[in-house]
Backbone as a ProteinNet text record, in pm:
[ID]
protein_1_A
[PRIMARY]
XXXXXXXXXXXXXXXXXXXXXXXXXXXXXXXXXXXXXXXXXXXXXXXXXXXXXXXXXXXXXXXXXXXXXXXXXXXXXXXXXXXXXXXXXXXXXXXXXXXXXXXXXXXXXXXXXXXXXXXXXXXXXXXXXXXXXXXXXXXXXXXXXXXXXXXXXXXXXXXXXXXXXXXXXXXXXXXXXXXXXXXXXXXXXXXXX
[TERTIARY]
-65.3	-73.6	6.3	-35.9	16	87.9	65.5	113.4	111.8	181.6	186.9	60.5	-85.8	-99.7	-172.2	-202.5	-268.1	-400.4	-401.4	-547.5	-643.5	-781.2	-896	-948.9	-949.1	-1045.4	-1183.6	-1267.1	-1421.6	-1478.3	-1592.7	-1638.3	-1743.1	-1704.5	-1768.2	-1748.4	-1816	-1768.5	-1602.5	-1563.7	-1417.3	-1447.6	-1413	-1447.9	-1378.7	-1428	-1370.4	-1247.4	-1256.1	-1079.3	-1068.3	-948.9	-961.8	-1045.3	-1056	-1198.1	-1066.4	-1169.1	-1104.4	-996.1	-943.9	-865.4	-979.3	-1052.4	-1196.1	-1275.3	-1277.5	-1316.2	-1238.8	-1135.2	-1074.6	-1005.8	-1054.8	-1019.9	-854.3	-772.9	-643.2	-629.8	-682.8	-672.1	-683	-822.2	-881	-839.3	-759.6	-671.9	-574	-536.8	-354.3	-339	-443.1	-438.5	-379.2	-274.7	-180.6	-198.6	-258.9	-264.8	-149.6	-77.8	-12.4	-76.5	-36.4	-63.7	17.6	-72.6	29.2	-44.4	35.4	-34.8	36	-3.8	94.8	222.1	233.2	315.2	414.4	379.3	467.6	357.9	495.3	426.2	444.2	306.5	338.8	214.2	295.9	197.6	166.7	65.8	-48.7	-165.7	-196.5	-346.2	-415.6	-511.5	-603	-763.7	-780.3	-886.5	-1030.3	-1106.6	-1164.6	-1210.2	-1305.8	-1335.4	-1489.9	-1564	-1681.4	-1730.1	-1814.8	-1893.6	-1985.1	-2002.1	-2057	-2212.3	-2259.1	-2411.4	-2369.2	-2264.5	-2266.8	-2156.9	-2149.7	-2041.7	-1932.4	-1832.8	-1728.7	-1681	-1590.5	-1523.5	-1444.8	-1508.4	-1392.2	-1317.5	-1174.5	-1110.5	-1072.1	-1100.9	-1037.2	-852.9	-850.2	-644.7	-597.2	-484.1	-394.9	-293.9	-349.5	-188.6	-95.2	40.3	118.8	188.1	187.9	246.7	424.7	460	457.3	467.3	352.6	368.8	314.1	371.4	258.5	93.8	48.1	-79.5	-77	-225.4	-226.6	-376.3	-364.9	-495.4	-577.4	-678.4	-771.5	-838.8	-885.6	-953.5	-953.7	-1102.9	-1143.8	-1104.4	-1046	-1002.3	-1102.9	-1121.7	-1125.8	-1057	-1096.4	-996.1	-975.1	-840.2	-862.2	-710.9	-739.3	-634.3	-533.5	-533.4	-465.1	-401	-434.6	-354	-285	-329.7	-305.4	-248.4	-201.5	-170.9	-234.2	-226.3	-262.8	-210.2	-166.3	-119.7	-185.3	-210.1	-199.1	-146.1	-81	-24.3	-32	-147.9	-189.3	-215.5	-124.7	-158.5	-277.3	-363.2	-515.3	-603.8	-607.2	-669.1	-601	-696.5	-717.4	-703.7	-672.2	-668.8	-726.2	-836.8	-969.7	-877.4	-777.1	-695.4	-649.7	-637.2	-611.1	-697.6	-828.2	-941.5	-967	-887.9	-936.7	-771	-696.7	-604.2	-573.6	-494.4	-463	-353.2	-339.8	-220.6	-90.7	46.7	123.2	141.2	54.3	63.9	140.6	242.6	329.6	204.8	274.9	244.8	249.1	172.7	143	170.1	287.1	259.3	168.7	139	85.4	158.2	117.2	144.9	172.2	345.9	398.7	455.3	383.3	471.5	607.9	714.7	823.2	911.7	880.4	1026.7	1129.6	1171.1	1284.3	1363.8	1306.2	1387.7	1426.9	1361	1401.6	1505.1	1549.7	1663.7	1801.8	1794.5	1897.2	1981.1	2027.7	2082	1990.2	1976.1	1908.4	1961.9	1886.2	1981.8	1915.2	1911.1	1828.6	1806.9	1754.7	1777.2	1703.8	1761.5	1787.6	1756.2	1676.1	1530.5	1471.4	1429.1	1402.9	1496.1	1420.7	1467	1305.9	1309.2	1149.2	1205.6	1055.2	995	884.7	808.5	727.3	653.4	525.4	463.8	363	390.5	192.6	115.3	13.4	-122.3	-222.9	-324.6	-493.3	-398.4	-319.1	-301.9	-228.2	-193.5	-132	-23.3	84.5	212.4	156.2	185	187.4	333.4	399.7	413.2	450.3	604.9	603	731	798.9	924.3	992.1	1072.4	1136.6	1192.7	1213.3	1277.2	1397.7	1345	1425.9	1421.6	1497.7	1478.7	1523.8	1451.7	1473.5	1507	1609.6	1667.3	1655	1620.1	1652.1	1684.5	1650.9	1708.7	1677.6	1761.7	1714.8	1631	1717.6	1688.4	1574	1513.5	1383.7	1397.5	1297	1345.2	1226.6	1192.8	1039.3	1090.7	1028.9	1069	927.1	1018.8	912.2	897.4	804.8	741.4	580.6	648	511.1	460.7	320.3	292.8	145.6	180.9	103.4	-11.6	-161.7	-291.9	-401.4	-468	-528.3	-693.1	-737.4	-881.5	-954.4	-1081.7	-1231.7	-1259.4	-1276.8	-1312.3	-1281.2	-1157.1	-1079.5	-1068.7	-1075.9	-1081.8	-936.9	-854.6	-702.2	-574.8	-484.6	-378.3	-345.8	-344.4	-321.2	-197.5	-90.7	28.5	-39.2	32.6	-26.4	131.8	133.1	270.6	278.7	347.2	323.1	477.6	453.9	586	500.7	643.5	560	717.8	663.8	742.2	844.2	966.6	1036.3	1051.2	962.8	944	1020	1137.6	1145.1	1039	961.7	879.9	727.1	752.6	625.3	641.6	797.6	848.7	968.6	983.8	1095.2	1116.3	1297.5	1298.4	1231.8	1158.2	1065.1	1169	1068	1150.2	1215.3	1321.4	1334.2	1295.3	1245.3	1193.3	1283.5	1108.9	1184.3	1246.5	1404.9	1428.1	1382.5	1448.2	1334.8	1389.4	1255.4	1276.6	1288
-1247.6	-1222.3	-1329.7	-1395.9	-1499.5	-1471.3	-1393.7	-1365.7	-1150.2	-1124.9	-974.5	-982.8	-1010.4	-1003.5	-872.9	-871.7	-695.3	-657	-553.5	-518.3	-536.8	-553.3	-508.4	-423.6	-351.6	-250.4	-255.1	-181.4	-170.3	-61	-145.5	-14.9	93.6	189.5	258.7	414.4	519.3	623.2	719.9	749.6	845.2	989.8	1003.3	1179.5	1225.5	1376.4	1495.5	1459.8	1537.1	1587.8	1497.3	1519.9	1437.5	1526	1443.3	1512.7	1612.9	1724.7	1822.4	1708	1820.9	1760.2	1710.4	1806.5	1723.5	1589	1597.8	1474	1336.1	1370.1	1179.4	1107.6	1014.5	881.7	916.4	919.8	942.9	1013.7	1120.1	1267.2	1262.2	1149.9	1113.4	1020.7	889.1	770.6	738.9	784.6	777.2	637.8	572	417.5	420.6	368.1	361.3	193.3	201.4	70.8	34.7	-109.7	-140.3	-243.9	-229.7	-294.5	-338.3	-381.1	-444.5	-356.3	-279.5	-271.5	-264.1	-362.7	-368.3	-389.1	-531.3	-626.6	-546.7	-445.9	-326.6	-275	-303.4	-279.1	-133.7	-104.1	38.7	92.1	171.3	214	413.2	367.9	469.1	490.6	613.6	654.4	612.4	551.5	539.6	665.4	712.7	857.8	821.9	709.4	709.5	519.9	425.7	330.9	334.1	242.4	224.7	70.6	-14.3	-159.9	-114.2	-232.2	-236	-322.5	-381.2	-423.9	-553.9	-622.3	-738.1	-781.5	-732.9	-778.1	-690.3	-701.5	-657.9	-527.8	-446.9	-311.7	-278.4	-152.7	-65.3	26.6	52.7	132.5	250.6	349.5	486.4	515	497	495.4	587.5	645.1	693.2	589	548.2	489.2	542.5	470.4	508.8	659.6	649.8	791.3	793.6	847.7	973.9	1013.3	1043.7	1027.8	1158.5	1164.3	1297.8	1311.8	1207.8	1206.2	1130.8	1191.5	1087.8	1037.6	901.7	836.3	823.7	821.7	742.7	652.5	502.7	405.6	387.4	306.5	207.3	115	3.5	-136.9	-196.4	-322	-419	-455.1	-452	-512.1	-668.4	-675.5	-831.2	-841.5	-917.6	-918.1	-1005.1	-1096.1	-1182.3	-1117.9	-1008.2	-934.1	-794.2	-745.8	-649.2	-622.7	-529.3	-472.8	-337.6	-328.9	-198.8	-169.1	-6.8	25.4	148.5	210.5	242.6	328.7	508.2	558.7	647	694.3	754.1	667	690.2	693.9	716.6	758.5	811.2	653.9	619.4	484.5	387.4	355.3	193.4	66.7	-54.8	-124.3	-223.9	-337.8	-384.5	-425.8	-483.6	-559.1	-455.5	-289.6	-193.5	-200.2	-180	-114.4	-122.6	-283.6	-330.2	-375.1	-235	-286.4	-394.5	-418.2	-582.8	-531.4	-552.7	-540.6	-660.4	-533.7	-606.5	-570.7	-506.1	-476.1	-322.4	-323.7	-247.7	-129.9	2.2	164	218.9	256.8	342.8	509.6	608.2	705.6	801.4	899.6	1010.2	1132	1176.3	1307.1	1387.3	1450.3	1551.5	1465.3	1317.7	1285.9	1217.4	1197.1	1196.4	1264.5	1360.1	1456.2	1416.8	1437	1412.7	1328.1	1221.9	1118.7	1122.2	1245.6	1246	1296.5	1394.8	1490.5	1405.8	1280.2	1195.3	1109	1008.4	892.6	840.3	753	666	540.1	442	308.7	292.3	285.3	257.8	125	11.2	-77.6	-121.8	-129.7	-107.5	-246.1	-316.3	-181.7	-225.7	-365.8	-359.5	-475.4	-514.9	-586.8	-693.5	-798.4	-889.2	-871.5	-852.6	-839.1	-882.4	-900.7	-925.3	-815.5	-795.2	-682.9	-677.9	-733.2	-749.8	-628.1	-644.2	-602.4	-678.6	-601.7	-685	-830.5	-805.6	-953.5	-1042.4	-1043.8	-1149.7	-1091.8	-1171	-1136.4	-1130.2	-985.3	-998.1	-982.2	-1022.8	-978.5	-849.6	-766.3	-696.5	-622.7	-482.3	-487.7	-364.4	-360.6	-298	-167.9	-36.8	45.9	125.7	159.9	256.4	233.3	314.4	345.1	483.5	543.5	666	693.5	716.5	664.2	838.4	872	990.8	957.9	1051.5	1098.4	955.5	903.9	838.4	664.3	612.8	509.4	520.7	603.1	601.5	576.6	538	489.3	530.5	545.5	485.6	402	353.5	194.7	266.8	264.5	287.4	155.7	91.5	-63.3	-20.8	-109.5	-120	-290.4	-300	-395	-464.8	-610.2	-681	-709	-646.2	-701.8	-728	-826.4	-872.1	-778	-714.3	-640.3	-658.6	-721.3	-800.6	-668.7	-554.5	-498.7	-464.2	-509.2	-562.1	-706.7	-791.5	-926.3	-941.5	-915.2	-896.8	-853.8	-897.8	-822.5	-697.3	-615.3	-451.7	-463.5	-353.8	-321.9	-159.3	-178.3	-39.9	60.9	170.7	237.7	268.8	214.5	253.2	347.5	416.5	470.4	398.1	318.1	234.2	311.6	316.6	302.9	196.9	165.8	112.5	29.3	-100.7	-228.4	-343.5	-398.5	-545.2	-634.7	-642.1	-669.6	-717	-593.4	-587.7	-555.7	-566.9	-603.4	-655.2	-730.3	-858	-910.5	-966.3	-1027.2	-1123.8	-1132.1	-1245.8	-1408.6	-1467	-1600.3	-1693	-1746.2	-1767.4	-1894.5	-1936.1	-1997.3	-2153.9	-2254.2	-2386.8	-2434.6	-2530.5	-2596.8	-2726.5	-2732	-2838.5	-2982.2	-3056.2	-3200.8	-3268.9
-620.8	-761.5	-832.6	-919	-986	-1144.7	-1229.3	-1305	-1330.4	-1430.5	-1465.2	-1619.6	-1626.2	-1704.1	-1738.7	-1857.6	-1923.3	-1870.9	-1811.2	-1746.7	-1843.2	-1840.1	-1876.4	-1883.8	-1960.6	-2019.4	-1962.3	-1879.4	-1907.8	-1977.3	-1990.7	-2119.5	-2044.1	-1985.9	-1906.1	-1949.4	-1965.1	-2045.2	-1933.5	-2041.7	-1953.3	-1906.3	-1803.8	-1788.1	-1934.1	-1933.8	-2007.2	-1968.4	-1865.8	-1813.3	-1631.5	-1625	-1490.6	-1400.8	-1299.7	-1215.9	-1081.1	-1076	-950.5	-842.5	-803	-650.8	-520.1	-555.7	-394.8	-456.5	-582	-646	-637.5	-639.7	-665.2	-551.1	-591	-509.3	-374.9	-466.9	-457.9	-349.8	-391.8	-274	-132	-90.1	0.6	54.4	-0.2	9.6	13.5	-88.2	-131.6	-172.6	-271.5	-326.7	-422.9	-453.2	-598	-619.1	-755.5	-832.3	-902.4	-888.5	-1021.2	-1068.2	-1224.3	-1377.4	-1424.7	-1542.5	-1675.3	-1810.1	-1871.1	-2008.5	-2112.9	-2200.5	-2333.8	-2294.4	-2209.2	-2160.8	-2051.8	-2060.6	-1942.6	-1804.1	-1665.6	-1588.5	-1519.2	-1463.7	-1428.6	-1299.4	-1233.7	-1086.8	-1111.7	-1074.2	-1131.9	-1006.9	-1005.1	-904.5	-925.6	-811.5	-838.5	-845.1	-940.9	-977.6	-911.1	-948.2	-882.3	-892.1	-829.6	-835.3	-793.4	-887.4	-845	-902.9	-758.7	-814	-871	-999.1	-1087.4	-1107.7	-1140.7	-1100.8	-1134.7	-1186.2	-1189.5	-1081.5	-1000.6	-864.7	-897.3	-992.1	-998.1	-967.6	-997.1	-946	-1097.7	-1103.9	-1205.3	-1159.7	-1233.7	-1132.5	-1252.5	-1227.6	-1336.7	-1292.5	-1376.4	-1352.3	-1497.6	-1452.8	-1610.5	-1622.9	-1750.9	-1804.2	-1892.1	-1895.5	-1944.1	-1939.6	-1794.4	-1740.5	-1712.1	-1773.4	-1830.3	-1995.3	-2072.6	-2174.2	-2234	-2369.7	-2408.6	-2387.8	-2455.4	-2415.8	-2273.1	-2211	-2052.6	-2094.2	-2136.2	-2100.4	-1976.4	-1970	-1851.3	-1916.9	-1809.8	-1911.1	-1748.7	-1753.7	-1623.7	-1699.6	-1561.1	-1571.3	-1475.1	-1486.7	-1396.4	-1331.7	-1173.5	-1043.5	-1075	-1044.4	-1074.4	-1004.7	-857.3	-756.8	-828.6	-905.5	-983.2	-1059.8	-1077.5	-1220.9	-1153	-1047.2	-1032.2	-851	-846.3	-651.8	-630.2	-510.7	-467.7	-323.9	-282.2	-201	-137.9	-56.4	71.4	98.7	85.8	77.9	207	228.3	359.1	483.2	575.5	666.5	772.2	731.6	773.7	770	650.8	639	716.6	774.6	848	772.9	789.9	717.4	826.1	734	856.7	985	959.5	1097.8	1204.9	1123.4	1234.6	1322.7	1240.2	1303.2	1456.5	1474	1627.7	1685.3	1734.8	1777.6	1928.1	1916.4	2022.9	2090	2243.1	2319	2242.6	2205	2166.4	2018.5	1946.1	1805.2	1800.4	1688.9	1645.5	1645.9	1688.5	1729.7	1607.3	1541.9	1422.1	1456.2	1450.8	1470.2	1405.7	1461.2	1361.7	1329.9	1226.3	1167.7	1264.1	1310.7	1354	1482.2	1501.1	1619.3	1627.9	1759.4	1727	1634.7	1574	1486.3	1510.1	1619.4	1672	1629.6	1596.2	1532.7	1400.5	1371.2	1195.4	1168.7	1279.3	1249.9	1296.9	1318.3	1375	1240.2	1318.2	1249.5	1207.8	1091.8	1013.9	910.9	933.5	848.6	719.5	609.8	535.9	456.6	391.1	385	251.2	161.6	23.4	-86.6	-108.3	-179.3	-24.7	78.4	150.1	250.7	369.7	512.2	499.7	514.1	534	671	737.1	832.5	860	993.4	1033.4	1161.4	1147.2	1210.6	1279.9	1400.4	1468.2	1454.1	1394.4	1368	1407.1	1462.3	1484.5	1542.7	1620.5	1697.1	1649	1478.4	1438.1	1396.7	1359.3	1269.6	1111.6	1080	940.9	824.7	735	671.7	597	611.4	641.2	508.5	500.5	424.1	467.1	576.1	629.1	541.1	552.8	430.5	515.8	626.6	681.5	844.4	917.1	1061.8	1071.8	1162.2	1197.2	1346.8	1374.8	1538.4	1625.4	1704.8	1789.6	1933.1	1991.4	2121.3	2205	2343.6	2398.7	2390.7	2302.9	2215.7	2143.4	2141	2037.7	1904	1828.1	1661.1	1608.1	1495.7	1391.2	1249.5	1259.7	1145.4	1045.5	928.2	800.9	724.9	767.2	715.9	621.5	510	405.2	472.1	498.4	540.3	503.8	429.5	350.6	464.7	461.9	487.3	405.9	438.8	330.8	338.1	294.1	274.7	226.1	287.8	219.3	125.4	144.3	52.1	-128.3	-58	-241.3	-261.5	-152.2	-214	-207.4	-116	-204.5	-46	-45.5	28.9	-54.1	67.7	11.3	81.7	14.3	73.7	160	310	375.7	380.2	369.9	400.9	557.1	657.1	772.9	848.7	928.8	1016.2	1159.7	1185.8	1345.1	1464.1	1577.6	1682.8	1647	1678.7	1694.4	1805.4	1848.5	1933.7	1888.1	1868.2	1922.8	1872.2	1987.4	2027.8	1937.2	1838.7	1764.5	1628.8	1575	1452.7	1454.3	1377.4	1385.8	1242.5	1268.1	1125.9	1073.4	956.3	852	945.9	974.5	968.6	893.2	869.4	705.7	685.2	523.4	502.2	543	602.9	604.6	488.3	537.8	489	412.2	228.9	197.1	240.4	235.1	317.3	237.2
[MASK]
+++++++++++++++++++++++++++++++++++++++++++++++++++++++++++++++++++++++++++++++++++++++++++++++++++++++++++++++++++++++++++++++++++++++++++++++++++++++++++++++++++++++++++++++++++++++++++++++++

């Protein structure tokens, strides 16, 4: 993303009211968009998204939350202007899809506990990291560790992949096993010559 500039408006009609809980985007995803509107930036659900007939993507979002009134307005995606994240765990992100011997362990829902009820480091706002996925090192931002019984850990890493379907690096929220091996500190940047 190169600058914070003001979303776009499309002119597409607004629901009534926001759409049911089995209806939106969000529910099913857990995609949180951030913006710019009226030079202020702000992260917001995404309600629902649909392409449009001339290539592009509109996305139904509330802005300016928390406010008395809650708008909805579709914007235009526009990776230049905007991010998006990843909240659930459930979704794949394309580089998961085909895991590689050697890529950081994604737990699931209810596994390891154990480690939650332990010691933990937290690392404030984050730690750069790096995270094999789909084979390569990606890009990564360390938040926490969760250490239990028997050296075990889970590392809560948000981790930058890039997704043809948005055209765009998505941030993913991940809880990984705790490997060495298969997350590591960001290398720091070369020295200039």
């Amino acid at each position: 993303m190169s600058e914070w500039r003001d979303a776009e408006e499309v002119p597409l009609p607004i629901p009534a009211r926001v759409p049911a809980r089995e209806e939106v985007e969000f529910n099913r995803t857990g995609l949180w968009l951030t913006l710019s509107r009226e030079g202020r930036r702000q992260r917001t659900q995404v309600i629902q998204y649909r392409d449009l007939p001339d290539g592009t993507r509109a996305i139904l979002t509330i802005v300016d939350w928390p406010s008395p009134s809650i708008p909805m307005v579709w914007v235009a995606w526009d990776p230049d202007r905007m991010s998006l994240e990843y909240t659930s765990r459930e979704v794949l992100a394309t580089a998961e899809a085909q895991p590689r011997e050697g890529d950081a362990q994604a737990i699931g829902t209810g596994e390891m506990l154990d480690c939650f009820t332990g010691d933990h480091t937290t690392y404030w706002p984050h730690r750069e990291v790096e995270v094999r996925v789909g084979g390569l090192w990606r890009p990564g931002r360390l938040r926490c560790i969760y250490r239990g019984p028997h050296k075990r850990a889970v590392a809560l890493v948000t981790t930058s992949l890039y997704e043809p379907e948005w055209g765009a690096w998505v941030a993913f929220k991940r809880m990984y096993r705790w490997d060495p091996a298969a997350i590591r500190p960001a290398r720091p940047p070369d020295p200039p010559s």
